[in-house]
C-alpha positions as CSV (number, residue, x, y, z in Angstrom):
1,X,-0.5,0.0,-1.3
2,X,3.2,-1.1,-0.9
3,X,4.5,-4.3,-2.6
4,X,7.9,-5.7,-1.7
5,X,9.6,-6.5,-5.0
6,X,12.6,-7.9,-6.4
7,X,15.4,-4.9,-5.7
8,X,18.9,-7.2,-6.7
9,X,20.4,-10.3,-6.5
10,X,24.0,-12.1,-6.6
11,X,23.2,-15.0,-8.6
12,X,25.2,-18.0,-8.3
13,X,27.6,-17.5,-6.1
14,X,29.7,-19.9,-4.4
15,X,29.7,-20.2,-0.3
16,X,33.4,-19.5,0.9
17,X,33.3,-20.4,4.4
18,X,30.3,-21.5,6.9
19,X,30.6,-20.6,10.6
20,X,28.3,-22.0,12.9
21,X,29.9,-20.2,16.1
22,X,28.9,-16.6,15.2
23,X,25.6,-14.3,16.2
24,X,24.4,-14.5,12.6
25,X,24.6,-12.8,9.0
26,X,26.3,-13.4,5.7
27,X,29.0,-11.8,5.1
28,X,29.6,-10.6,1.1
29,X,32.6,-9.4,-0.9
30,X,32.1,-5.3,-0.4
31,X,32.6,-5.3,-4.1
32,X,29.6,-7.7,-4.9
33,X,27.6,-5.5,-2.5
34,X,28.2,-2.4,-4.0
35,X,27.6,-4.1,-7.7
36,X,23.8,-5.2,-6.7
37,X,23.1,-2.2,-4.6
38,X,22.9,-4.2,-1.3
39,X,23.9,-2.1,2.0
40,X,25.8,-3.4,5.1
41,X,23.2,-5.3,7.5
42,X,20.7,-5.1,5.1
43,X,18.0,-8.2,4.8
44,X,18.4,-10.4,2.0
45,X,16.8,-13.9,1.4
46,X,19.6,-16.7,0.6
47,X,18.2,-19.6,-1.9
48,X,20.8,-22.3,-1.9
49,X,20.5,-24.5,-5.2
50,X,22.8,-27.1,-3.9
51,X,19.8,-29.0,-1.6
52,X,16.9,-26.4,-1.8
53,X,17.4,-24.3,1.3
54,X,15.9,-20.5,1.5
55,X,16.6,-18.0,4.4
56,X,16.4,-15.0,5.6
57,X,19.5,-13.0,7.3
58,X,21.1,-9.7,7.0
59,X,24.6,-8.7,5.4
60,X,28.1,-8.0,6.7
61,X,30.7,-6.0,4.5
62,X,33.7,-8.6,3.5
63,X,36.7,-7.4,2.2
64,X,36.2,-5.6,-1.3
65,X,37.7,-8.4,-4.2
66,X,38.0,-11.2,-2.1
67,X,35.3,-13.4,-3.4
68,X,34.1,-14.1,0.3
69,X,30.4,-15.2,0.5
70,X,30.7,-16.2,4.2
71,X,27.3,-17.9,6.3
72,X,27.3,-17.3,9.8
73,X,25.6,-18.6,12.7
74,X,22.1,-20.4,12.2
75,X,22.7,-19.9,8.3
76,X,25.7,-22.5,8.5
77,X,23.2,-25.4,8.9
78,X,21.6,-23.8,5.5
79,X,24.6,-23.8,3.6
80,X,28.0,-25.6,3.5
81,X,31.5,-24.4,1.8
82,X,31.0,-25.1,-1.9
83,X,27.0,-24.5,-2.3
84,X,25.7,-22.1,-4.7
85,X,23.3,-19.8,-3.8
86,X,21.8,-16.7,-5.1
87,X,21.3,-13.4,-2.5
88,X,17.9,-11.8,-3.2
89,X,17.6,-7.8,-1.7
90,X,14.3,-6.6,-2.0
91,X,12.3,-3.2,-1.6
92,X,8.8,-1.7,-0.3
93,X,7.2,0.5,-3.3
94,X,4.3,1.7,-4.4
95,X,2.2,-0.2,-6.7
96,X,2.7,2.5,-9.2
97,X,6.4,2.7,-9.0
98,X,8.6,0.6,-11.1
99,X,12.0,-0.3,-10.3
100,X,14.5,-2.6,-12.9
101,X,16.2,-5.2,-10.7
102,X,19.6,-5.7,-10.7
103,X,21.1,-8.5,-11.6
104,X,24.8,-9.3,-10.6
105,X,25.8,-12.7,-12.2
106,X,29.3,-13.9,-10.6
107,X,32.1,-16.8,-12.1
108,X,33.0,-19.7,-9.7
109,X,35.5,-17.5,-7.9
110,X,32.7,-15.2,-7.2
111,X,33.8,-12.8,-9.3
112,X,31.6,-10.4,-11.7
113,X,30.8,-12.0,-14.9
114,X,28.2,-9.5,-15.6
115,X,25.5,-7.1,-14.6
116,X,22.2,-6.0,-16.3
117,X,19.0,-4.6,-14.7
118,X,15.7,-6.6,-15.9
119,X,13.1,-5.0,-18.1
């Protein structure tokens, strides 16, 4: 049997810039991306702790060390410039397989304050 678990997140981040006029995705600084193991239109669940939202999109490379955690298109109604949110990425394994998660915790500039896998 496959379970879909936990694979990374970017916790706490800050939203960037919201655009309502696009096709749809969230664009993430390449360098956040590459820290929590998430590929380019990969599906990832957004969790916004500013007023409780949770969706589902897929990701756009942003520009490596630019902080940009950008919402596009239907997401923009989810989340507004200056909401935190943490990106979940998850994976399809077999029940007997065990993965650690890893977990990419960013500063209010949406830079990398630290990783570390759970145990």
């Amino acid at each position: 049997m496959k379970l879909t678990i936990l694979k990374s997140k970017v916790h706490c981040a800050i939203v960037t810039k919201a655009s309502l006029d696009y096709e749809g995705s969230i664009e993430i600084d390449e360098t956040l991306m590459k820290a929590a193991g998430i590929i380019e239109y990969e599906k990832v669940l957004v969790a916004n702790f500013t007023n409780g939202n949770r969706y589902e999109t897929y990701v756009m490379k942003g520009m490596a060390d630019s902080g940009v955690i950008c919402v596009n298109g239907a997401g923009a109604r989810y989340s507004a410039v200056g909401d935190k949110v943490t990106i979940f990425a998850f994976a399809q394994v077999e029940e007997s397989e065990r993965i650690s998660p890893k977990i990419v915790l960013v500063d209010e500039r949406n830079r990398i304050k630290s990783i570390r896998s759970l145990q």
